[in-house]
C-alpha positions in Angstrom: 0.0 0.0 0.0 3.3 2.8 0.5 3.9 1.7 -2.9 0.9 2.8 -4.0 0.8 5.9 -2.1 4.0 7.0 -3.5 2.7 6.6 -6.8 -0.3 8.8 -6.6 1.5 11.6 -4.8 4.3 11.5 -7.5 1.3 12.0 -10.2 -0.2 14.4 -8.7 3.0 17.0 -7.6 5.4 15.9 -9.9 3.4 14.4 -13.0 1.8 17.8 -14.2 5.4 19.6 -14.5 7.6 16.7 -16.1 6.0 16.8 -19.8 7.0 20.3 -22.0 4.0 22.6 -23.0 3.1 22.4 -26.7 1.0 25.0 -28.5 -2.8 23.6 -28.7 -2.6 23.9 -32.4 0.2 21.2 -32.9 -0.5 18.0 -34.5 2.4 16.6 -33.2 2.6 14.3 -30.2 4.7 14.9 -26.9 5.6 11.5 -26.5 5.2 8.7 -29.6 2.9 5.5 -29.0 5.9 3.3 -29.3 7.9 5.4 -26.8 5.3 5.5 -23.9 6.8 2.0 -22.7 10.0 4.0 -21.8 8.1 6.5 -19.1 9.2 5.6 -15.8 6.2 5.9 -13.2 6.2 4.3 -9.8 4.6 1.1 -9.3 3.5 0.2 -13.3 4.7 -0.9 -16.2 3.9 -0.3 -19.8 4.0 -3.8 -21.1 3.5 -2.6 -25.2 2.2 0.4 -26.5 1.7 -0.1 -30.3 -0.2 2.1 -32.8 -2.8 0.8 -35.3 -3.8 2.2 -38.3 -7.6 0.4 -38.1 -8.1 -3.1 -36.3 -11.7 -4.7 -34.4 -12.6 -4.8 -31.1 -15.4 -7.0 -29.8 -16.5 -7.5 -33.3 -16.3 -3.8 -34.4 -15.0 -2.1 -37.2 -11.9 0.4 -36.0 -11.7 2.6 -39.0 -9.3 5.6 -37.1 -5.6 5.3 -36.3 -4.9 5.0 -33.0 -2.6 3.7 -30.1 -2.7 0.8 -28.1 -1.2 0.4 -24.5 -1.5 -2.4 -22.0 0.2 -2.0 -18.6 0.1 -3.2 -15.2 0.0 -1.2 -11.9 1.6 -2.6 -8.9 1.6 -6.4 -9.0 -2.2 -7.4 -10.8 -4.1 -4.3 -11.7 -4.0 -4.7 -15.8 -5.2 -2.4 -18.1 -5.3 -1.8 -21.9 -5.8 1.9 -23.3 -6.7 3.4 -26.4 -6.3 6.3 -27.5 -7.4 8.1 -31.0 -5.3 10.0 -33.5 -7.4 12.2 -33.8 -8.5 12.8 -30.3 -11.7 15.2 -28.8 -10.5 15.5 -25.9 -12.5 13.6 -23.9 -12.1 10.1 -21.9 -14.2 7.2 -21.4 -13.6 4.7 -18.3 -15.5 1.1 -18.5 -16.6 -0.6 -15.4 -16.4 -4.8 -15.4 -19.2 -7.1 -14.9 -19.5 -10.0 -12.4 -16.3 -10.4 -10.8 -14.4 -9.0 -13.4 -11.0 -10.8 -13.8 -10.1 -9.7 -17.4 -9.7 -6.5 -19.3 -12.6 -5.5 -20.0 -14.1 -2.0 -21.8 -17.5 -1.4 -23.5 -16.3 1.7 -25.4 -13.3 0.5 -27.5 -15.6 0.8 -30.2 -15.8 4.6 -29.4 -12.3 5.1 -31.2 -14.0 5.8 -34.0 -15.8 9.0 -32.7 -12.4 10.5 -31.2 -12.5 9.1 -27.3 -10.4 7.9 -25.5 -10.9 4.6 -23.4 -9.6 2.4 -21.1 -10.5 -0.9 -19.0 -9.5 -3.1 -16.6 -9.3 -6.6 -14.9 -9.7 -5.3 -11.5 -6.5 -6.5 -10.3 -6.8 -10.3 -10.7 -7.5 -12.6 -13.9 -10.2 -15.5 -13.2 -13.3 -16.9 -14.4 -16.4 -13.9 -13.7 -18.2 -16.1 -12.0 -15.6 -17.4 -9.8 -14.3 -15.4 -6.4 -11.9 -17.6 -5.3 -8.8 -15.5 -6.2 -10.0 -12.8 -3.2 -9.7 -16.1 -0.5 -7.0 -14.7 2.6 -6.0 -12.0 -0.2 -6.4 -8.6 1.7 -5.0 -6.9 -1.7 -7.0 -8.3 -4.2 -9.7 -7.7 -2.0 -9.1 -4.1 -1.8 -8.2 -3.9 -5.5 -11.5 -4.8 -7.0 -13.9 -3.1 -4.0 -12.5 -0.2 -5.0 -8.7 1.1 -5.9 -8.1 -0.5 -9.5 -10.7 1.9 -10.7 -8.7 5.4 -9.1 -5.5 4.1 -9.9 -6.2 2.9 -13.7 -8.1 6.3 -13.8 -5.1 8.2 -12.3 -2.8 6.4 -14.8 -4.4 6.9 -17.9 -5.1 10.3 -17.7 -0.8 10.9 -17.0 -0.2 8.9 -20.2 -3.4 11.0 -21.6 -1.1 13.9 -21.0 1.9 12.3 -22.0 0.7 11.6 -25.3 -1.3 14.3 -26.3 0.4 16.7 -24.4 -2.8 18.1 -22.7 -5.1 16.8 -20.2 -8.8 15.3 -21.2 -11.5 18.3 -21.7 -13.6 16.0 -19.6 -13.4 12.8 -18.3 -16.6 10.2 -17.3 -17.2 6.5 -16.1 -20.1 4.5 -16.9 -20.9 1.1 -15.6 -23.2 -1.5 -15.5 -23.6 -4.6 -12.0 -20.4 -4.6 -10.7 -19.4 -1.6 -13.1 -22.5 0.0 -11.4 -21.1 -0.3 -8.1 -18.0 0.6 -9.6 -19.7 4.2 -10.3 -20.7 4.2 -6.8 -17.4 3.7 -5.0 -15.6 6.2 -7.4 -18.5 8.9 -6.2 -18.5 7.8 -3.0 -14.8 7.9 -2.6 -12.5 9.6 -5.5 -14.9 12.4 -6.9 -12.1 13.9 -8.6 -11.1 11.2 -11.0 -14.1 12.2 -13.4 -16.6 14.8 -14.6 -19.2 12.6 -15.1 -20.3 9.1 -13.5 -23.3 6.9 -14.6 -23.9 3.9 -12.2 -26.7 1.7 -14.1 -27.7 -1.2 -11.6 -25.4 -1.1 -9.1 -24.5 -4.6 -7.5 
């Protein structure tokens, strides 16, 4: 857990300042997709960050360049990212279903309108249906009730910075069941992380 606190106080006091300032009007990038697995950020790793000229997700046509990123933060927390070419400045955060336990984000698709998305596993892989990686596992535990969301939140938006060289416009959550109660602990609990939160059926 003082790993984890060190990483979110080096975001927020030193993360803002390390990145030049670029004029808005610049097409150019302040860090390439293939370059973002050199950052160096406390407690994660960039496992591959590769760009795309079009590809599917989930069955859907991905007509837009874009970048692709999958890291981890602390030990399990995965989480892929995907992020536009042509970007409008706004980020979308997926909530899981069930108990989670892979990558998971409903608005990949949304690369094709300009958004930005991420998901994540919840900080375990497993069946969603099965529970038994939280047995006499205090971290896991803690992971999916509640931090995997703020910290794969806080992450993205850095390497939202990173590579776009400004910060999202606005920034919202939606989630469904467990995504739902996803929603809830993020308004309950981190408020900051995003403009707007929509909790649909909260487990």
């Amino acid at each position: 857990m003082k790993r984890l606190t060190t990483l979110l106080i080096w975001l927020a006091c030193v993360g803002p300042f390390v990145l030049p300032a670029q004029n808005n009007n610049s097409t150019k990038n302040c860090v390439p997709c293939e370059q973002l697995t050199k950052l160096e950020l406390p407690d994660v790793t960039i496992l591959e960050a590769k760009s795309f000229k079009k590809d599917s997700i989930d069955g859907q046509a991905i007509t837009v360049p874009f970048c692709r990123i999958l890291g981890r933060i602390s030990k399990e927390i995965n989480f892929e990212l995907l992020l536009p070419n042509q970007w409008n400045q706004r980020f979308l955060m997926s909530g899981g279903g069930g108990f989670v336990g892979s990558i998971q984000n409903s608005f990949g698709y949304e690369l094709n309108a300009g958004y930005a998305s991420v998901g994540t596993d919840a900080g375990h892989q497993a069946s969603g249906i099965d529970a038994s990686w939280g047995l006499n596992n205090m971290e896991r535990q803690i992971d999916f009730g509640k931090l995997a969301i703020h910290l794969t939140a806080v992450v993205s938006k850095y390497l939202i910075r990173a590579y776009y060289c400004k910060n999202p416009a606005y920034s919202y959550f939606s989630g469904c069941s467990r995504g739902g109660g996803q929603a809830m602990m993020e308004a309950q609990q981190y408020l900051a992380d995003f403009d707007g939160i929509v909790a649909g059926a909260p487990a």
